[in-house]
C-alpha positions as CSV (number, residue, x, y, z in Angstrom):
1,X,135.4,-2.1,-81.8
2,X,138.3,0.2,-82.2
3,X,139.5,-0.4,-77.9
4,X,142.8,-1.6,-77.6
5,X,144.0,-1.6,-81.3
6,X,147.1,0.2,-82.1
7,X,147.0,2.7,-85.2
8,X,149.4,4.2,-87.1
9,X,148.5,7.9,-88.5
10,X,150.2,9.6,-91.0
11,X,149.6,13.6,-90.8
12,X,148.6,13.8,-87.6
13,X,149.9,17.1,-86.5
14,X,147.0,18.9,-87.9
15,X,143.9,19.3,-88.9
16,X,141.7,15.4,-90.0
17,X,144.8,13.7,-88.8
18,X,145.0,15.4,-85.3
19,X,141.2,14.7,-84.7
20,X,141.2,11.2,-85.6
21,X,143.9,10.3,-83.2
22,X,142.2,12.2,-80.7
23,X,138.9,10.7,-81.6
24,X,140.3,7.0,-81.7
25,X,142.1,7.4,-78.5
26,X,138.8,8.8,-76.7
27,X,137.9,5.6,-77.8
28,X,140.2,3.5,-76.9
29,X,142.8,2.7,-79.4
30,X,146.6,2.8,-79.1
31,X,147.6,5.8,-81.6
32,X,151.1,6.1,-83.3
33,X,151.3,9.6,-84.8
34,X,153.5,10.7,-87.4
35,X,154.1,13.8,-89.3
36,X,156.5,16.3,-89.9
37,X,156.2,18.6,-87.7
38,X,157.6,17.1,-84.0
39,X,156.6,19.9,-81.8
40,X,153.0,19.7,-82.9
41,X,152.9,15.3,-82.2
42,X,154.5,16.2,-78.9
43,X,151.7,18.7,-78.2
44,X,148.9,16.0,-79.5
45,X,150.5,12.9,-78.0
46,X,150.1,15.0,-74.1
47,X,147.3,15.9,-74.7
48,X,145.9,12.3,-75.1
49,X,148.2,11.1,-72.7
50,X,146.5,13.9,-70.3
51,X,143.1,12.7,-70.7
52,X,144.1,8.8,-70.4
53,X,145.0,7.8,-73.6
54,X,148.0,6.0,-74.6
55,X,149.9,7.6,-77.9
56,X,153.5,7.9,-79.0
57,X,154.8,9.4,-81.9
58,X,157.6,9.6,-84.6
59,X,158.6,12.9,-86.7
60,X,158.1,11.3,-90.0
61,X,158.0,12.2,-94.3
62,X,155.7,9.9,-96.1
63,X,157.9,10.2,-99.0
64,X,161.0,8.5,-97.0
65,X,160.9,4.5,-97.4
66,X,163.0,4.3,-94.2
67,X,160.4,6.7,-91.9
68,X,158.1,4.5,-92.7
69,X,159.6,1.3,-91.6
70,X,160.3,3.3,-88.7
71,X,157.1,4.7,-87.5
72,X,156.0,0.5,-87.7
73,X,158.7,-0.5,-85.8
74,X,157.6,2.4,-83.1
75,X,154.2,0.7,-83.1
76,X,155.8,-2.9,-82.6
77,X,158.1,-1.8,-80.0
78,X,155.8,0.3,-78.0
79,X,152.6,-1.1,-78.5
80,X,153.3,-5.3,-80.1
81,X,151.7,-4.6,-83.2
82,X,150.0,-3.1,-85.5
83,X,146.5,-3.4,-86.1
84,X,145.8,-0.2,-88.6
85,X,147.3,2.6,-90.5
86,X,145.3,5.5,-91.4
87,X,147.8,7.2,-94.3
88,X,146.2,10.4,-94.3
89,X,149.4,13.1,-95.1
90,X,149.4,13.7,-98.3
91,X,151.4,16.1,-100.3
92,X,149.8,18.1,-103.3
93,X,150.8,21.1,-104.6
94,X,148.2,24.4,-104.7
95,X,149.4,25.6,-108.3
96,X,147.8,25.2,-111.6
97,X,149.1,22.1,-113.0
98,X,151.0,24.5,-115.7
99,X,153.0,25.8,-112.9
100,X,153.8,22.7,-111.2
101,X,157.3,21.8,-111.0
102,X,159.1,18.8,-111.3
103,X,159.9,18.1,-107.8
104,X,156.5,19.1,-106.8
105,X,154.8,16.5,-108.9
106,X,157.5,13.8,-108.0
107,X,156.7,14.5,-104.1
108,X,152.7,14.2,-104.9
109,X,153.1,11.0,-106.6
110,X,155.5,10.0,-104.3
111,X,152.9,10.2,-101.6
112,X,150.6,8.9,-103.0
113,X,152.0,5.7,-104.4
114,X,153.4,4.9,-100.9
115,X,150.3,3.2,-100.2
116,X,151.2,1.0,-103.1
């Protein structure tokens, strides 16, 4: 069911992210990984290119309008379309909501209202 889609994953250079575009490329999908950290997508994306997968990948930040235009168009280009898009980063800070700053809030909102 999921062979020869393309999907777009946000977070992917670690932890759930990471193991559902392994997981979906084992299967048979066309994964389009973005995240932050590029040394850690280029890392994932051989690895599932290694075991016969096909993958690209985009250093992306949720938060930026433009990145996420971006990491579409990578799908298009590469792949023709787009068939799913797994947002899964997320940005949350770990202090008591007392202690949360401004900027922290506005970048956990910000994330989360991108689906929107």
């Amino acid at each position: 069911m999921i062979k020869d889609k393309v999907v777009i994953i946000t977070g992917a250079s670690s932890g759930i992210g990471k193991a559902t575009a392994r997981l979906l490329a084992r299967q048979g999908a066309k994964v389009v990984l973005g995240a932050r950290r590029e040394e850690r997508l280029t890392q994932i994306v051989e690895e599932i290119r290694f075991d016969g997968g096909q993958a690209t990948s985009r250093m992306m930040d949720v938060i930026s309008p433009s990145d996420n235009e971006a990491i579409v168009r990578l799908a298009q280009d590469r792949f023709g379309r787009v068939d799913v898009i797994f947002l899964n980063a997320g940005l949350m800070p770990t202090s008591p909501v007392s202690a949360i700053k401004t900027d922290e809030w506005n970048e956990a909102s910000t994330s989360i209202s991108r689906v929107f």
